[in-house]
N, C-alpha and C positions, 0 to 999 in steps of 0.2 A: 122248889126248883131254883139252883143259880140263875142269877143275873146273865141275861146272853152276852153282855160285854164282856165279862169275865171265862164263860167259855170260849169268845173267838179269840180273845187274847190267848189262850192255852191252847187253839188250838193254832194260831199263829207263832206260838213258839215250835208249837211242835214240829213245822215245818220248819222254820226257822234251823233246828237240832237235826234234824235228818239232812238239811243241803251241807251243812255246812261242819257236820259228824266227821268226813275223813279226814276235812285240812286241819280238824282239831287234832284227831289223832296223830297228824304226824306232827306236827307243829309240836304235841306233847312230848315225843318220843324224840323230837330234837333237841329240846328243853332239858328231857334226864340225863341224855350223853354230853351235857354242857355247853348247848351251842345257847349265847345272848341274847345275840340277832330275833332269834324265834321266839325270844320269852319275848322280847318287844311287840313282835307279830302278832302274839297271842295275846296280848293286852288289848290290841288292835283291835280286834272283833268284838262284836257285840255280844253285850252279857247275858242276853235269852239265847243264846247259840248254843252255851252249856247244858250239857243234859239235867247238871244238878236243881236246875230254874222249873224245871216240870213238877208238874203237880196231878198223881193220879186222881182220878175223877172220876164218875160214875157217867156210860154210856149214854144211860137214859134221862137224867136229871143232872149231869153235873154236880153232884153234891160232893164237896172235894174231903170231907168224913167217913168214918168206917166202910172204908172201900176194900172187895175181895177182890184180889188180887187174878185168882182162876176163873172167877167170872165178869169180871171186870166192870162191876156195878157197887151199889152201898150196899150197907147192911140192910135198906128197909125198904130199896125194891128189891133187894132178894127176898125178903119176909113175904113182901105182896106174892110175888110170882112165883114161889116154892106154894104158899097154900092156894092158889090157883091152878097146881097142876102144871104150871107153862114150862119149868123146869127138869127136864128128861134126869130119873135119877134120883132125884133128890125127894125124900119121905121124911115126914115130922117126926120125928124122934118119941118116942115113950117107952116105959121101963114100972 
């Protein structure tokens, strides 16, 4: 399991990225039609405010490696929780 430091930090970015998501958006969209002022602005805010600072993570362990995306955990509690059944769906594969 990650370090709980390093989850609340991700997940204080992640709030962080949600409040502060529209005034980037526009700020952005003032920036491409050439306004300076805003590129200034945008400088201004803080660098976890960026969505690109996230880091997918796994729900149950935070383990920030082979993370599925449609389920939103790693590769190796999916492995537990698919052979336990807990998984709606999902069958071992054989051939």
């Amino acid at each position: 399991m990650a370090r709980l430091s390093i989850i609340a930090r991700e997940r204080k970015r992640e709030k962080l990225v949600a409040l502060q998501a529209e005034k980037r958006a526009d700020l952005k969209k003032r920036v491409k039609d050439g306004d300076i002022e805003a590129q200034a602005l945008l400088d201004k805010l803080p660098r976890n405010g960026s969505k690109v600072r996230l880091r997918n993570r796994c729900k149950l362990t935070g383990r920030p490696r082979g993370y599925m995306r449609k389920f939103g955990i790693s590769r190796v509690t999916f492995r537990e929780l698919a052979s336990a059944g807990k998984i709606p769906g999902v069958t071992k594969a054989s051939w």
